[in-house]
C-alpha positions, 0 to 999 in steps of 0.5 A: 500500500506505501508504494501505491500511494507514494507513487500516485502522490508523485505522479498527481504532483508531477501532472499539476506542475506541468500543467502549472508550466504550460500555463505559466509558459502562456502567461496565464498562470495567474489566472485563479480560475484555471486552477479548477482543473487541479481538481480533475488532476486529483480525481484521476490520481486517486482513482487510479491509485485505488483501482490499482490498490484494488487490483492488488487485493482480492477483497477491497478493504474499505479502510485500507483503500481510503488511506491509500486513496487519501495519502495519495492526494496528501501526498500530492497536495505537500509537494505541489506545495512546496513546489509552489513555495519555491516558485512563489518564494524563488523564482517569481515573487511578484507571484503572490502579489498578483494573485491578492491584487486580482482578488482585492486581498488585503497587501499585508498578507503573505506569501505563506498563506497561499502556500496554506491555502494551496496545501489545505484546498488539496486535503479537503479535495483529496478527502471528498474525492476519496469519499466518493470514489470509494462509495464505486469501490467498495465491495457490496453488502447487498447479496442480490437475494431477497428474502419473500415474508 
């Protein structure tokens, strides 16, 4: 289960960082509204993380396959944040400040609250999106048989 959701961790990682590039290279980066598809990353990052969790087990423990679906995206969401610190803090400072004067935040905030935001925003998708795709996972209760009176 560790290298199911390490590797599902750096492979979402890796998807949001090259598609951070590519719309940094079109200079639309910031641009809040483009990072919606983030969450589509996340989507199929954990669900491939728990058909292959799935795959590698022959009875699909609910629990099990949550953490491993979970930790993946946790996985995902601190390295895209310390990626995006390093970018924020390193490479384009005026980064941050552009992304509060377009959303008409307050200037003494800093750099370190998006960096929060970031790694909270992918918890709470990380979480929601395990929820659900375990509900398609699980193994049934329901027998198909019903009993007459």
């Amino acid at each position: 289960m560790f290298k199911i959701y390490i590797k599902y961790g750096f492979l979402i990682t890796l998807a949001l960082i090259i598609y951070f590039l590519v719309f940094r290279m079109l200079g639309l980066h910031d641009n809040i509204l483009l990072s919606a598809p983030n969450g589509i990353i996340f989507a199929i990052g954990i669900y491939l993380s728990l058909k292959h969790f799935k795959a590698s087990t022959h009875k699909v423990d609910y629990e099990q396959g949550f953490v491993t679906g979970f930790l993946s995206g946790i996985v995902a969401s601190i390295l895209f944040a310390i990626f995006m610190a390093i970018y924020m803090y390193q490479i384009d400072t005026e980064f941050a400040h552009q992304i509060m004067a377009k959303w008409n935040m307050e200037d003494n905030l800093n750099t370190a609250m998006l960096v929060i935001s970031l790694l909270i925003l992918g918890i709470a998708t990380s979480l929601v999106l395990t929820l659900t795709f375990m509900q398609l996972l699980k193994t049934s209760w329901n027998t198909g048989v019903m009993k007459k009176p």
